[in-house]
C-alpha positions in Angstrom: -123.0 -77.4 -90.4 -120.6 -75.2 -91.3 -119.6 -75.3 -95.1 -115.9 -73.7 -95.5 -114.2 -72.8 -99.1 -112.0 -75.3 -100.6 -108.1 -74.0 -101.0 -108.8 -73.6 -104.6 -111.6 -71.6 -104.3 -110.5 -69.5 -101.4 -106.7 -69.0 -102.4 -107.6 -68.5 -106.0 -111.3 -68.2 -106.6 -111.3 -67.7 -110.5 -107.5 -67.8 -110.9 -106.9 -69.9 -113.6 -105.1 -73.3 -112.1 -102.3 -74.8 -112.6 -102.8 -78.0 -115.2 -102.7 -81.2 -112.9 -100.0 -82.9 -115.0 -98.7 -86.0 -113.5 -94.4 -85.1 -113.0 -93.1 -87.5 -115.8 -94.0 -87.8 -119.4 -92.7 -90.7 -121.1 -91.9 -90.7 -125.0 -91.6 -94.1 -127.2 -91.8 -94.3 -130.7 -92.1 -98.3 -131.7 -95.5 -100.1 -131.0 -93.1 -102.4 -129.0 -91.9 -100.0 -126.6 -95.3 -97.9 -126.6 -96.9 -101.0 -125.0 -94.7 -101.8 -122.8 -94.9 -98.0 -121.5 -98.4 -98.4 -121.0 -98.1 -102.0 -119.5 -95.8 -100.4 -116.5 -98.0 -97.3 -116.6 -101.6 -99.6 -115.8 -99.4 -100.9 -113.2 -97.9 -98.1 -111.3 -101.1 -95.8 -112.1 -101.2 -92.6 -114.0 -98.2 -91.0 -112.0 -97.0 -90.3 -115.5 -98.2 -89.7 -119.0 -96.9 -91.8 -121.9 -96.3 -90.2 -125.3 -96.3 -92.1 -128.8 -94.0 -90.2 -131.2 -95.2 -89.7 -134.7 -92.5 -87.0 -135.2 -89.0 -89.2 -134.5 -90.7 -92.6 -134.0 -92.2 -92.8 -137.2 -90.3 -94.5 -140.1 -90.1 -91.8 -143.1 -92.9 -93.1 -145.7 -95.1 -94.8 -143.0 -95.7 -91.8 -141.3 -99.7 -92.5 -141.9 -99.1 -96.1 -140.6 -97.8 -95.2 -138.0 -100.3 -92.6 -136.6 -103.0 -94.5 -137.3 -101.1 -97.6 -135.0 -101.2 -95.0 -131.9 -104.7 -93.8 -132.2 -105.4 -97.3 -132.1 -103.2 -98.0 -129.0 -105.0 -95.0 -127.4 -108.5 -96.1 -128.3 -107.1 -99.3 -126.8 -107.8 -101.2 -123.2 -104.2 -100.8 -122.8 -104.6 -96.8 -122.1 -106.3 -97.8 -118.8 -105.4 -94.1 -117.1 -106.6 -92.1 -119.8 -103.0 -90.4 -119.9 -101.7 -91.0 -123.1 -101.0 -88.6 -125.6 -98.5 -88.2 -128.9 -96.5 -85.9 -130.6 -97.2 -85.0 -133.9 -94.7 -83.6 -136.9 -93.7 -79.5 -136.8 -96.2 -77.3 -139.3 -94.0 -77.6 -141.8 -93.8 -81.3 -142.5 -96.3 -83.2 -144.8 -97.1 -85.8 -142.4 -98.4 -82.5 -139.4 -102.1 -82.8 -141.3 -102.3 -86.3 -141.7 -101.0 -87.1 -138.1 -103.9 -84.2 -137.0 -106.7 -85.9 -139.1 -106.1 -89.5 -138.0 -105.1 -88.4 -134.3 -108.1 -86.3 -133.6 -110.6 -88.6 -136.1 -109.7 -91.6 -134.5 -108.7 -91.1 -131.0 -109.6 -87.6 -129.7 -112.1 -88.4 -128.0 -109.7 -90.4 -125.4 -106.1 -88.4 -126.4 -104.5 -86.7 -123.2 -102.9 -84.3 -124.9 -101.0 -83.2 -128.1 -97.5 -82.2 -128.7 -96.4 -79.7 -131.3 -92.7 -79.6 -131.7 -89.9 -77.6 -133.4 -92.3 -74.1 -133.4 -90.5 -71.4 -134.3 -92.7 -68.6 -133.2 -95.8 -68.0 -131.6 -97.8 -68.0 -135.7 -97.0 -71.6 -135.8 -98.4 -72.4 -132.5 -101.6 -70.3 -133.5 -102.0 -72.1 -137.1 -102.1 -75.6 -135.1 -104.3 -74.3 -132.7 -106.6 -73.6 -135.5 -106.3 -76.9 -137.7 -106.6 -79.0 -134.0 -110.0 -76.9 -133.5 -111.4 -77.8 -136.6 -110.8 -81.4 -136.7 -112.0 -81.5 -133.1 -115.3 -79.4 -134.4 -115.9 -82.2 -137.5 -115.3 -85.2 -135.3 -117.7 -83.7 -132.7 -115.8 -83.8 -130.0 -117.3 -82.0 -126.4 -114.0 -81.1 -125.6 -110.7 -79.3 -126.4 -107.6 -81.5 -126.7 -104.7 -79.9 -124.8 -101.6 -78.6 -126.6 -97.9 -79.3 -125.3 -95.3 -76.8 -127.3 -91.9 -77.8 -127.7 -89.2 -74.8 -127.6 -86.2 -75.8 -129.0 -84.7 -72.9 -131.0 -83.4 -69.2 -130.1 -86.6 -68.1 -132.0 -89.1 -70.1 -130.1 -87.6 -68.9 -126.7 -87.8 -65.4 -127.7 -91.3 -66.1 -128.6 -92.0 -67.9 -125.4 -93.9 -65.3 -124.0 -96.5 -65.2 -126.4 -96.5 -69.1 -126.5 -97.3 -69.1 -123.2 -100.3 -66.5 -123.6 -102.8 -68.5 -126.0 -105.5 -70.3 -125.4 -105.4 -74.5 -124.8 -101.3 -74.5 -124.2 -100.7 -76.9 -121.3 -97.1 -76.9 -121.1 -94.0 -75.5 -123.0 -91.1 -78.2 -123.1 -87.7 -77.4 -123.6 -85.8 -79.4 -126.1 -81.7 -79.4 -124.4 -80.4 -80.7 -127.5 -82.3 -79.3 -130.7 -81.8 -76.1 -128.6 -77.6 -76.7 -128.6 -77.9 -77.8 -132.3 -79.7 -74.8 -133.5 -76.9 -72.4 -132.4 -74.3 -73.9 -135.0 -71.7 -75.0 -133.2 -71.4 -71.7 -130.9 -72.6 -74.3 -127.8 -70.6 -76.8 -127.4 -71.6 -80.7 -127.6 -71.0 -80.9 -123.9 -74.1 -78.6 -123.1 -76.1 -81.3 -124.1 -75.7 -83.6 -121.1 -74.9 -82.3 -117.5 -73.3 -80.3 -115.8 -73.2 -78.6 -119.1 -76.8 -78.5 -119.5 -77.7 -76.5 -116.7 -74.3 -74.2 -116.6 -74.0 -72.8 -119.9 -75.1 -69.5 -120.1 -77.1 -69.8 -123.2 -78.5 -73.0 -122.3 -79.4 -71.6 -118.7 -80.6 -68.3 -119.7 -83.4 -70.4 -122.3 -84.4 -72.7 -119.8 -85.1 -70.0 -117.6 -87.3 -67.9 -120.0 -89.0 -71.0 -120.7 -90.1 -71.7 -117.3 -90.9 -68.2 -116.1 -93.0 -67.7 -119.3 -94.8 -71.0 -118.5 -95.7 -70.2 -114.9 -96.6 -66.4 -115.6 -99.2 -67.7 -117.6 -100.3 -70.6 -115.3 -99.2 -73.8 -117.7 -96.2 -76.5 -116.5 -92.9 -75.8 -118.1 -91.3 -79.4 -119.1 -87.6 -80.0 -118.8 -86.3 -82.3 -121.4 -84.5 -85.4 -122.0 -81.3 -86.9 -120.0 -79.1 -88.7 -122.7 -78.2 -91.3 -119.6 -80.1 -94.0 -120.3 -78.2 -96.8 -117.3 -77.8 -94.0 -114.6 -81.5 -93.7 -112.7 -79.1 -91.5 -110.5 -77.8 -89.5 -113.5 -81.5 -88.7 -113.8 -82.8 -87.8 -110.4 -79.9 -85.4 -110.2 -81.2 -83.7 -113.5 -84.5 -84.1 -112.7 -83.9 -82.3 -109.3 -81.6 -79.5 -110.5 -84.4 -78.8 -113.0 -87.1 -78.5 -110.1 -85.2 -76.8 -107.7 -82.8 -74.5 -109.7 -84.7 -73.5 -112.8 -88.9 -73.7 -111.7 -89.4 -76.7 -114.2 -92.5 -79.1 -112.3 -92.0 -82.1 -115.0 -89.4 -83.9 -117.3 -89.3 -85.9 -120.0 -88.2 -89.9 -119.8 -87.0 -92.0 -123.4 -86.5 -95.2 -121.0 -88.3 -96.6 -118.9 -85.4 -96.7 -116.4 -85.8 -92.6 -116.0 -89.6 -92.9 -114.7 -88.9 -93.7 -111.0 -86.2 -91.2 -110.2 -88.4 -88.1 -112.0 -91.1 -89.0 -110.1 -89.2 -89.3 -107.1 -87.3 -85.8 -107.7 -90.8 -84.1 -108.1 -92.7 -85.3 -105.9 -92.7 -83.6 -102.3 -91.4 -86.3 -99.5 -93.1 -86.9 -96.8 -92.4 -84.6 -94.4 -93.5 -81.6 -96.9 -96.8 -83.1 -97.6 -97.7 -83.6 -94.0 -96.8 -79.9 -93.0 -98.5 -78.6 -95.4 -101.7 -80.7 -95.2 -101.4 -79.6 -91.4 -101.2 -76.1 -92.3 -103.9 -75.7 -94.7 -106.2 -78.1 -92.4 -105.3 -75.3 -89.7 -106.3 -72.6 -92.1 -109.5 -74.0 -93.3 -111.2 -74.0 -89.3 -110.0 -70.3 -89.6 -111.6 -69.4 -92.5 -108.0 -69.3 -94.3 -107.1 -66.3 -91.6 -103.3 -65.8 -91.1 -102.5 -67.8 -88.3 -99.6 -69.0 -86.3 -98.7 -72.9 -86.3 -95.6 -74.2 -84.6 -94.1 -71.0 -84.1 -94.5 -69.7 -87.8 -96.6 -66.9 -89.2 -99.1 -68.3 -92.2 -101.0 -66.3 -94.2 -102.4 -66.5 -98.1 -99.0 -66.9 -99.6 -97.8 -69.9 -97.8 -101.4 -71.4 -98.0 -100.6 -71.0 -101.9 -97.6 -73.0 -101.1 -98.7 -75.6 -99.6 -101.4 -75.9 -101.6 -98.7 -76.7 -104.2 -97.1 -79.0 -102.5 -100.3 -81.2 -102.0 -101.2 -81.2 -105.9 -97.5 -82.2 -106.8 -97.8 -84.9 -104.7 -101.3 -85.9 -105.8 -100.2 -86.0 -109.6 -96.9 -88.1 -108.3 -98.7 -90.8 -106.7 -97.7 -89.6 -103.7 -99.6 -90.7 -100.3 -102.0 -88.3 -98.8 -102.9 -87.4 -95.0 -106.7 -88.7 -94.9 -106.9 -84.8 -93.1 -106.7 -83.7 -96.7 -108.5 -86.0 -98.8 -111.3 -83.8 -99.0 -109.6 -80.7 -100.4 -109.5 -82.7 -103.8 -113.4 -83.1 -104.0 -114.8 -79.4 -104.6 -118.2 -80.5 -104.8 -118.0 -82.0 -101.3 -118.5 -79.5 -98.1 -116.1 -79.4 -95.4 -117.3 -79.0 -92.1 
């Protein structure tokens, strides 16, 4: 028997990899709405993450309350997936230890993942960093709870780069409208919402940053929000733009109408992730030599690609060729 490398370990070896974030990340704030998120979630599977907000969701003075009433949720049987995180208040707001404490004390053993909004600069990212280590080291915790970053001011995207760069960041999101609102009235309101979102300059320019910054250091840039909330098509024409014009590989939904048509803009069709299960199945028997399949020249770079297209569609939900099942069980040799 033959045992051949896997396309992670022969395209990348010890590369770091990509985060295998499912394409949609779904934010409610009420215990209501957080339910019923994870309700639809058990039943479609974890082809995206839910999010309970402590930052906007929580009601000013139950702010404790209201943390301790998702660490409870995620704790719960109703996280069935195991993909449900939160977002906690910016570093300067009271509530940021408190939501930390009870977060990590109460439910980080089972949390997905943590997100920091409204940092202005690479310090603030560093000073949560530190407190989410610490609570993580007096609860015990065998693991490190991954840390989403919000970008949503001129400072933050000039400090992108160096977001991107630290240790435990799994994705930096871009906030569309805190981003217009910070500039004082120089963007207009209309560069909140399509097409205005992705033509302003500004705007454009940020996002851009944003998601280079995020894939040079191997984490998921996040688009943010659509403001239509009874247009699914409204959404999958954001969603798409954001994938195909600007690098982003996952969006935020604040209804549960906007799920389906983010998925379905990320996720490869069909066609995609046969080729390129075809390809790479091609490439293993040669030992991942370039080689020539249907009249087209393949080598490491398109492997890559393909590659890609296969874990997109794996974090979407998407169907997979039984050729390429085994690709996604490294411990398991191909012969």
């Amino acid at each position: 028997m033959t045992v051949r490398l896997s396309p992670q370990a022969a395209l990348y070896g010890d590369e770091r990899p990509l985060p295998a974030l499912p394409p949609c990340v779904h934010y409610a704030g009420s215990e209501r709405f957080i339910a019923k998120a994870l309700e639809l979630q058990r039943a479609k599977g974890p082809a995206f993450d839910v999010a309970g907000d402590c930052e906007d969701g929580a009601p000013i003075g139950g702010e404790i309350a209201h943390a301790r009433m998702i660490a409870g949720l995620i704790q719960s049987e109703a996280n069935a997936h195991g993909r449900f995180g939160a977002r906690i208040h910016d570093v300067r707001h009271a509530a940021w230890h408190s939501d930390l404490e009870i977060l990590v004390g109460e439910a980080g053993d089972r949390i997905a993942f943590l997100t920091l909004p409204k940092a202005e600069t690479a310090v603030d990212v560093e000073r949560t960093l530190e407190a989410l280590a610490n609570h993580a080291a007096r609860r015990g915790l065998g693991r490190s709870i991954p840390l989403s970053v919000l970008i949503e001011t001129p400072s933050a995207v000039h400090d992108a780069w160096r977001i991107a760069a630290l240790p435990g960041i799994v994705s930096l999101d871009f906030g569309t409208l805190d981003f217009v609102s910070a500039h004082h009235g120089a963007i207009p309101l209309a560069a909140m919402e399509s097409p205005g979102q992705f033509d302003h300059g500004l705007v454009r320019r940020a996002k851009a940053e944003v998601a280079a910054a995020a894939l040079a250091h191997a984490i998921v840039p996040a688009h943010g929000v659509t403001r239509a909330l009874d247009d699914p098509e409204a959404v999958y024409a954001d969603a798409c733009r954001a994938r195909d014009e600007l690098g982003f590989l996952r969006m935020w939904s604040i209804h549960p109408s906007q799920i389906e048509p983010i998925i379905r803009a990320f996720a490869p069709n069909a066609a995609e992730v046969e080729e390129a299960a075809a390809v790479l199945v091609a490439a293993q028997a040669v030992d991942w030599a370039p080689l020539r399949v249907a009249g087209k020249l393949h080598d490491r770079a398109s492997y890559r690609y393909c590659w890609s297209v296969l874990q997109r569609a794996r974090a979407a939900g998407a169907p997979m060729p039984s050729s390429a099942a085994s690709f996604f069980e490294p411990d398991r040799a191909a012969a």
